[in-house]
N, C-alpha and C positions, 0 to 999 in steps of 0.2 A: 286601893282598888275598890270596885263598888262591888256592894250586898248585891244577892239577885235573890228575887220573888219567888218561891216554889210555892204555886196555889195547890198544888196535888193532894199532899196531906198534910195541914197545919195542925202543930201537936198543940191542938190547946188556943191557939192566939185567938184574940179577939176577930183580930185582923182580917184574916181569912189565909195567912200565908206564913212563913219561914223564911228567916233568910239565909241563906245556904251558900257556899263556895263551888266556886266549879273551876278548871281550867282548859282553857281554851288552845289548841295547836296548831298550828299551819292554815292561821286564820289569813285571810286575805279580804281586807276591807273596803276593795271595790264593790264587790259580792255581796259583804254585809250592806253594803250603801244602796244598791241596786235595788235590792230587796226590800231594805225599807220604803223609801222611794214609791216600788210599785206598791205599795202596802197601805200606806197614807192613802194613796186617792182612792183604795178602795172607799174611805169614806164619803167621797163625791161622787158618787156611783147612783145614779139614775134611783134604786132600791135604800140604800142606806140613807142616801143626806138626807130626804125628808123624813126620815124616821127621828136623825139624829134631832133637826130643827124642831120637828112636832115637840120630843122630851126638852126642848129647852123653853127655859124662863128668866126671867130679870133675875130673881134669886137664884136657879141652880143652872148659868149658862152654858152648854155643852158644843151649841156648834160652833161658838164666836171663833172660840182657842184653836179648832183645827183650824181656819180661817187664816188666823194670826198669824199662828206656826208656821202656816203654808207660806205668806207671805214672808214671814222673817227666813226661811231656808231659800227660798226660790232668790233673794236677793243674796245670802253669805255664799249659799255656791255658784252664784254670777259673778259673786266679784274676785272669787279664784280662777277664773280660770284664765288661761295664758296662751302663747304661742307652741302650736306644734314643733314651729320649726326654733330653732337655736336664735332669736332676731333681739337687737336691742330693745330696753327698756324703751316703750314711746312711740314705737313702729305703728304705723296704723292710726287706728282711734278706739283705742283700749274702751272706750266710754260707751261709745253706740254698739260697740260689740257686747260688753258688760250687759247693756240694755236689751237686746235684741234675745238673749241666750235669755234672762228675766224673765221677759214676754211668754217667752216659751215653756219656760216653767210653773208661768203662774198658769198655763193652758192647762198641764200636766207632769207633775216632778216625774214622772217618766222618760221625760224626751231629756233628761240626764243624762243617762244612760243610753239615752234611743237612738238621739243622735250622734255620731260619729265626732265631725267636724262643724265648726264654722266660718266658714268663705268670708274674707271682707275684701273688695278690688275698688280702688279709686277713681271713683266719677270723675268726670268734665263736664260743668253745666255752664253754659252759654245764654243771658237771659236777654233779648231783646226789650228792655226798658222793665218796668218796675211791675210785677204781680200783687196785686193786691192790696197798694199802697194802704187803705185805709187797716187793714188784717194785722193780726197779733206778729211783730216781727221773729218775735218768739218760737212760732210757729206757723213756720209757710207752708201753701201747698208744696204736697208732694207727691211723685209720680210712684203708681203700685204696679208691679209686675210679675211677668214669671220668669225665672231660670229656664230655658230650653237648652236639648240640642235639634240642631236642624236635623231632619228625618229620624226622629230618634224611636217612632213606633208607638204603640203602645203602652202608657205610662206605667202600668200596672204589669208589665214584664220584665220592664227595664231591673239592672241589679241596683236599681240608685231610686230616691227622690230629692229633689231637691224644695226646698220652702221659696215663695214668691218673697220680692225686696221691694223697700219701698226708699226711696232716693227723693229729697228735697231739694223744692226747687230754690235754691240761692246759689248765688254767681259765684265759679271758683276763683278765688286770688290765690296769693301766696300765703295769708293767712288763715283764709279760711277753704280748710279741702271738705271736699262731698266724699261720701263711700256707700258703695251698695254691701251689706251684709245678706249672707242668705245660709240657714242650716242645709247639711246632707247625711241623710243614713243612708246608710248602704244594708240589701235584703240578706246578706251572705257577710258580714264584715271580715271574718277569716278568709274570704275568698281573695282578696285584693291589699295588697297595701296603701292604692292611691288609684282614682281616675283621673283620668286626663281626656278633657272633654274641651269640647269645643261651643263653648255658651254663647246662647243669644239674650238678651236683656228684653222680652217680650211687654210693653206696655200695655197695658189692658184697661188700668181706670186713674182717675184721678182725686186725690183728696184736697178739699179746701174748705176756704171759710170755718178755718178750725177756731173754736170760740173756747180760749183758754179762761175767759171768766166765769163759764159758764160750767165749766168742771168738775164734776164730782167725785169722790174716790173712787182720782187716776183715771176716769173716762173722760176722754175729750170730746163734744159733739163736732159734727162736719157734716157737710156735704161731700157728697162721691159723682164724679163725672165718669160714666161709662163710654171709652170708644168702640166703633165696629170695625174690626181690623179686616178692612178691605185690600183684595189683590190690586196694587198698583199697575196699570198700563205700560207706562213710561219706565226706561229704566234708570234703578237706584243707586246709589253708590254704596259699593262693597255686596252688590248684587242683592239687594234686601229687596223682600217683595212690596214690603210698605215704610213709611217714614218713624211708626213709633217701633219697630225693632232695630233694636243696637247692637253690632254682633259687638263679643266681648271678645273671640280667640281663644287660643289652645291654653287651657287652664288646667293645672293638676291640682289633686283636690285630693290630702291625706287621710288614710282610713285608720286612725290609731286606735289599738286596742289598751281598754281600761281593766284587765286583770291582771294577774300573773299570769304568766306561760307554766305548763305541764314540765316536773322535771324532764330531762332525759332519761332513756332508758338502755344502761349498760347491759345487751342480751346473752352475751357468750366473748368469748374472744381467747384464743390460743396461737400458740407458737410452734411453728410447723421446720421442718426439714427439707431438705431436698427429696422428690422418692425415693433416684436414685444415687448413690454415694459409691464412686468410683474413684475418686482420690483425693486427697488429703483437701485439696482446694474445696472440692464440692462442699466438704463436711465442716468449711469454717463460717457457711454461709446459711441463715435463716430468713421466713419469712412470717409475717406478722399479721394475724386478720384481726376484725374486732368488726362485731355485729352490734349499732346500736338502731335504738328507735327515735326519731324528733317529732316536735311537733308539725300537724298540717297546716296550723296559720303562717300564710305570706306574710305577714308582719313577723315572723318567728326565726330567728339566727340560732342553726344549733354552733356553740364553740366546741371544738373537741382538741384534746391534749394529749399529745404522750410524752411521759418523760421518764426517759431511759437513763441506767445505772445511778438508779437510788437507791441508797444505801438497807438493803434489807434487814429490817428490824418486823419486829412482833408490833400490829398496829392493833391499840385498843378502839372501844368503840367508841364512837365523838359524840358531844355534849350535847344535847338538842337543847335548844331556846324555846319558855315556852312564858304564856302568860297569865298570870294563875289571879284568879278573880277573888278575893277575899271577902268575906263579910264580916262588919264589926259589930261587938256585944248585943248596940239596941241603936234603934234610930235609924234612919239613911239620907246623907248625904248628897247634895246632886252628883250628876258625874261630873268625874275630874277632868274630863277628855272625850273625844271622840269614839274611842275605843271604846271607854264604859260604856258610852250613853247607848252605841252598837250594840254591847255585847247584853246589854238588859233588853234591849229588845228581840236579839236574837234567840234567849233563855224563855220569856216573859210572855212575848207575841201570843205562840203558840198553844200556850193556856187560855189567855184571852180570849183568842180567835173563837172557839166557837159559842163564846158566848155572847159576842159582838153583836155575830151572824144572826141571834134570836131576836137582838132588836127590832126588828122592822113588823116579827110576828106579835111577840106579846109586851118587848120593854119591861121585862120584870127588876126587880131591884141588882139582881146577879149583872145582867145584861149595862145597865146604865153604868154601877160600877168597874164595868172592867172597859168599858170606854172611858171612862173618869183616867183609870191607870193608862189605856193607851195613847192618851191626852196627854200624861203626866211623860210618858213614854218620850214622844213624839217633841214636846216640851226642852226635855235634858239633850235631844240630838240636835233641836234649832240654834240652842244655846251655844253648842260646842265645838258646830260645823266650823266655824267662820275660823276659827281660832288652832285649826288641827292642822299641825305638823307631824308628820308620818315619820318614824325611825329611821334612822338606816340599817335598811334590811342587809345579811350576810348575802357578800355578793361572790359571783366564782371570778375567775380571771387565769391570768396565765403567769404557771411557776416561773419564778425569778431564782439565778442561777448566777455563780459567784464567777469571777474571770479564772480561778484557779481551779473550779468546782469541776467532777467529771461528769458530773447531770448535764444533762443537754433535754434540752423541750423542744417540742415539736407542736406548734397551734396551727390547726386549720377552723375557719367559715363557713358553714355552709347552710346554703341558703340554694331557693330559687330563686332563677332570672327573673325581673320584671316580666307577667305578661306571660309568659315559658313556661313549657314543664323542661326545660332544662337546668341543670345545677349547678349551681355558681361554687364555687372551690376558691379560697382564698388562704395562703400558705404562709406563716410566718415561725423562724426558730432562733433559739438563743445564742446562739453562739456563730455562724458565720453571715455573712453575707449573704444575696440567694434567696431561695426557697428551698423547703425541706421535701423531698422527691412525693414526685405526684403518686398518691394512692392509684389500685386500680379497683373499682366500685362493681360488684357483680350486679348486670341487668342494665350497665351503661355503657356507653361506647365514650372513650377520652376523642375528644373535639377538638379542643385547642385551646395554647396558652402563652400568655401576657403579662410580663411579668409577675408578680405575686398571687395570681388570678389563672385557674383553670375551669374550662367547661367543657362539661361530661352532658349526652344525650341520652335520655333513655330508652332501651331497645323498644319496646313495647307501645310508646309515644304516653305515658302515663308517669307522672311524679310519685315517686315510693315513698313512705315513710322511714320502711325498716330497713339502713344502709348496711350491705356487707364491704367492707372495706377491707383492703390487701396492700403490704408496703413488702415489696420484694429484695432480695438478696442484701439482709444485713450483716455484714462483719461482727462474727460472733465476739470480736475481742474488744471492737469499738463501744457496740450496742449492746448490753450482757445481761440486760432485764428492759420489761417495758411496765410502764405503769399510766390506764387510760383513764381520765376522764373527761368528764362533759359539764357544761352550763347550758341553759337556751338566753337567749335574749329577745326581750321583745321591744319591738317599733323602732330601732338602731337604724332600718334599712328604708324609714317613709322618706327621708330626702334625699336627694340626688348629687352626691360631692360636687362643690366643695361646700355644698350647702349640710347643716348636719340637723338629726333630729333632737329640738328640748331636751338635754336631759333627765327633766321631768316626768316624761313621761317613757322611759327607759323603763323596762323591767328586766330584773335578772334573777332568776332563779338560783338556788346555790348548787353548787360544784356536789358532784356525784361521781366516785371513783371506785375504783374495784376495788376490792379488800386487801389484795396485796401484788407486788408488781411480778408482773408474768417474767420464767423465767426459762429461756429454752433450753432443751437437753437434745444435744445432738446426737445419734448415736448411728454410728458408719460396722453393721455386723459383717459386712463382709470384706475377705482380704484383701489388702493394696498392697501389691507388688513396687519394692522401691530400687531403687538402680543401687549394685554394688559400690561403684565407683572406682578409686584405684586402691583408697585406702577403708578401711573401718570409720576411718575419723572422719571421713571426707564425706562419705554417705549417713552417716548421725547428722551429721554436719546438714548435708542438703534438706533433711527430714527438719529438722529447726528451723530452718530457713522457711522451707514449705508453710510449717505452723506460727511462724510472725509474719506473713509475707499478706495480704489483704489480696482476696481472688480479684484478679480484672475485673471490671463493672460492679463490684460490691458497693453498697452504700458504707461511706468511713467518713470520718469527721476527726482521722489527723491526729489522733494525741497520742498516738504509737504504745500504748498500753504495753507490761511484761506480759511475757507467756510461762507462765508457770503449769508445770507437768507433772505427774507421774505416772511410772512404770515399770509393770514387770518382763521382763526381758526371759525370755527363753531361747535354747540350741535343739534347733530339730534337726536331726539326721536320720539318713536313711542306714537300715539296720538290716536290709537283704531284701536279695532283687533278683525274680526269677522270670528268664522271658517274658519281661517290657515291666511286670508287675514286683510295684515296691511296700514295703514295709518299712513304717517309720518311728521312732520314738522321739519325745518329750524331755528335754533335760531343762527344770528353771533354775535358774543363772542365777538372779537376783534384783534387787526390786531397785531403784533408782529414781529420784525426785528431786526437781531443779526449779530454780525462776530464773529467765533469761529476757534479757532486752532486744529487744530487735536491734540488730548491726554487731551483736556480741557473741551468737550461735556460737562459734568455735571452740569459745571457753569451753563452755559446757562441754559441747562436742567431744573435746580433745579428755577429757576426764571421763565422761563414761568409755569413750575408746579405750581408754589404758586399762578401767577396772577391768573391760572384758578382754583385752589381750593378758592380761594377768591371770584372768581365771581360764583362759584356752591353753596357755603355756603350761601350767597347774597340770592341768585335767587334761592335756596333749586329746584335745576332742578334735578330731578329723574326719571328716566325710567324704565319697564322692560327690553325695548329692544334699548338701544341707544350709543350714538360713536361720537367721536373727529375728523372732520374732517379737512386737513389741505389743503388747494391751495398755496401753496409753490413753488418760485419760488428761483433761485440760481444766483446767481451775479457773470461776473467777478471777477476779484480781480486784477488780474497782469498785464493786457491790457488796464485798464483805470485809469484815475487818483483821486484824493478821492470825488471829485461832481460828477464824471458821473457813472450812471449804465448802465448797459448792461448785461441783461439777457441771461443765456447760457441754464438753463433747468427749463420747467416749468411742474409743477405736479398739475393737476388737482384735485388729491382726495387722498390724504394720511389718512386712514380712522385707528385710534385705538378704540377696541371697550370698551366701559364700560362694565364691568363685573357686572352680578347682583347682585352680593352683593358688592357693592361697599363701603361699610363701611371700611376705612382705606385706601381704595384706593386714595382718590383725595388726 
């Protein structure tokens, strides 16, 4: 790892510095790239370069090296760069693009970062007999132009510019194709993932008589022929107002972002009940909100995850990755990578900097020196650009779940429509076929839905950030905890299926989850009245049945989980009754705890029946007016392991009545 410079306070060095350790976390090296970038051309800054030129000599040369550098970066990061979209090796002409992206850097290693995209669309040049026969073949005239769109206003409102292209004139064969290249930034580049424009090829002037003998470092002389682009009379084909505009058609043109996206933000999220619980149905059914935040770039995919009945354990906290900068004993090293060569000047700069800045006043010896270093700086990143392969960052994705496993995942997409403030919803889950039921989003109206794909409108006609989300009526015994989280992705969504975006230029943030998996507790305090039926056994019986039985429209997912119970059972009778008004007492019975399988009720049934015909018989308890009550609560089953409980629904009063004639009853 490399030394970094602390000029602050050098204990003692000759040098003027220290070299010190630092570490760095949650670095993202577009950012550091950006910045150096804009930072370098400060030194070609109208104020600086002749300061830097004047302090230079044959013996102590200072402006040549940023010269150099310039030129060695503006070519290593031309020749990285690649296809937005997913296209084979070879596609295009990787070479004039290489070139053209150059140009623009040797203008200003700004337009890095500045620009967005680079457009390259294939000419057809047509030459009626030979141009220039005597001219460097090497180098034929070529037509210079601008990118338009017809009626497009105002260049300087527009959300876009695009760079004028220059297209040579030689004849296309089969071997040899033409192509117009042309840069675009975009003023807003989070505002948009892609335009799609409708370009005119505007010809405006013409280069020739370009004298490659006569060239000096990389300038080529020429002549330029200017046209006046006159309104044509007569009419043109494809409606053009004159013969040197070429319309090109409907062109989409990707806006890909070069950082990392903002994690997500998990804001609240709980596990709610029915309000009201009126019978045993209502109380085996929950509902699920979770409030996150996503990013605002349209280039930004938030993923989000729930994955229900994992096994609840104590989660420690996770390991963070970080990158710890070392310095050794004496000496330093170039950097090793990209990374160092960044991270020294992002330590390093900042000392510098304002002593850089007195150059142009007095050049003192402080001043020349730490331009020397920011030379030396600027040096170790040219070196290291060309050469840098980037890790692979911890990426999120979506939990993978075993065929036997009672985890079930639930992933949805969400993003906005192209163009829209409405919201794309896109549903995928582990375990059946399908989609996993549509949320419902507070502040949106559900639109409509196609297979794996729903869209929600916004009330308001405004795109929200911060999504409240609702998954309604889950089967307490199916779904028995939830556990949410999130990734964003960035630029997944610049191409249009079944076209896909580079991988390369994919970003994914890492997976952000809640601490631990939500887990509802249902709780039903007031009495449900249960049918006596004919027998005791019959109506225990029904009441089992009730509690493995999944309510009508529940969301279930089929794997019939047991129901394991318990309870205390109490005989309430009435103990005197004086015109219409009664008095009652409390006798508890005994406490009673089972697991049962759905399709098996009876068992059980038939066993707690007997203990309590056994304890009536005993105890000869007889009422006119009295009832079975039951405080039953409902246990996990799939989320914990076989010592621990963990209550999901508790029922205060599960009340069967005695019939008065209870002869055969119990």
């Amino acid at each position: 790892m490399p030394d970094l410079k602390d000029y602050g306070n050098p204990s003692g060095s000759d040098k003027g510095y220290d070299l010190v350790n630092r570490i760095f976390n949650s670095t993202d090296m577009d950012q550091w790239g950006a910045l150096f970038l804009t930072t370098v051309e400060t030194i070609f800054s109208p104020i600086m370069a002749p300061a830097v030129a004047d302090h230079s000599s044959i013996e102590d040369e200072l402006y040549d090296p940023f010269v150099e550098n310039k030129e060695t970066l503006a070519g290593s990061i031309s020749d990285k760069i690649t296809y937005v979209y997913d296209e084979p090796d070879g596609t295009g002409d990787p070479k004039s693009a290489k070139e053209t992206w150059r140009q623009a850097l040797l203008r200003t290693l700004a337009n890095d970062y500045g620009f967005s995209t680079l457009t390259q669309l294939e000419a057809i040049v047509n030459l009626n007999g030979p141009i220039e026969p005597s001219g460097d073949p090497s180098l034929p005239p070529q037509l210079y132009g601008a990118m338009q769109v017809p009626g497009q206003g105002d260049p300087d409102k527009l959300p876009y510019s695009l760079t004028p292209s220059t297209l040579p004139l030689v004849q296309t064969t089969d071997d040899q194709k033409n192509w117009l290249n042309f840069l675009v930034s975009a003023s807003d580049p989070e505002a948009q993932r892609a335009f799609n424009l409708d370009l005119n090829y505007e010809v405006n002037q013409l280069e020739h008589q370009r004298d490659g003998q006569a060239s000096d470092r990389g300038y080529v002389p020429s002549s330029w022929l200017t046209f006046v682009l006159q309104q044509n009379p007569g009419d043109l084909p494809q409606e053009q107002d004159n013969t040197l505009t070429q319309p090109i058609g409907e062109t989409r043109i990707p806006i890909p972002l070069r950082s990392y996206p903002p994690l997500p933000k998990l804001l609240s999220t709980k596990a709610q009940a029915k309000t009201t619980v009126s019978t045993i149905q209502d109380a085996l059914v929950w509902s699920y909100e979770l409030q996150v935040e996503r990013s605002a770039a349209d280039q930004d995919t938030l993923n989000l995850s729930l994955t229900f009945n994992q096994l609840q354990t104590n989660m420690g906290p996770t390991s963070v990755s970080t990158g710890a900068l070392l310095a050794i004993d004496d000496g330093r090293d170039p950097p090793k990578d990209l990374f160092d060569a960044l991270a020294r000047f992002v330590f390093e700069y900042p000392q510098l900097e304002p002593k850089i800045e007195q150059l142009p006043a007095d050049g003192g010896a402080e001043s020349i020196n730490a331009l020397k270093d920011f030379s030396a700086i600027i040096a170790g990143v040219a070196a290291t650009w060309s050469s840098w392969q980037p890790p692979e960052p911890p990426r999120g994705g979506l939990d993978r779940v075993t065929a036997d496993d009672d985890t079930e995942v639930w992933h949805f997409n969400i993003q906005n429509v192209e163009n829209s403030t409405d919201l794309q919803v896109k549903g995928t889950w582990s375990r059946s076929s399908g989609t996993p039921p549509w949320p419902t989003i507070t502040g949106y109206t559900f639109k409509s839905a196609s297979g794996d794909t729903a869209i929600y409108s916004p009330d308001n006609g405004k795109s929200e950030r911060v999504l409240t989300l609702t998954w309604e009526n889950l089967y307490v015994l199916d779904y028995q905890n939830v556990l949410p989280s999130a990734f964003t992705e960035r630029n997944r969504n610049l191409a249009i299926p079944p076209q896909q975006t580079n991988p390369d230029f994919v970003y994914r943030t890492e997976t952000v989850a809640w601490p631990t998996p939500i887990v509802p507790l249902i709780g039903a305090p007031d009495q449900i009245d249960l049918e006596s039926k004919v027998t005791l056994a019959e109506a225990i019986e029904a009441m089992l049945i009730d509690l493995t039985t999944p309510p009508k429209d529940s969301v279930q997912n089929g794997t019939n989980p047991p129901l394991e119970t318990e309870s205390s059972i109490s005989y309430r009778y009435e103990v005197m009754a004086n015109k219409g008004n009664s008095a009652y007492s409390v006798l508890p019975v005994f406490l009673v705890a089972g697991k049962v399988d759905p399709g098996d009720e009876r068992t059980l049934a038939a066993q707690i029946a007997s203990n309590l015909a056994n304890w009536q018989a005993t105890t000869s308890a007889q009422s006119p007016d009295s009832s079975l009550k039951f405080l039953l609560t409902v246990f996990a089953t799939t989320i914990v392991t076989d010592n621990d409980r963990l209550p999901l629904v508790q029922f205060q009063e599960l009340v069967i009545p005695v019939p008065k004639d209870s002869s055969g009853w119990w």
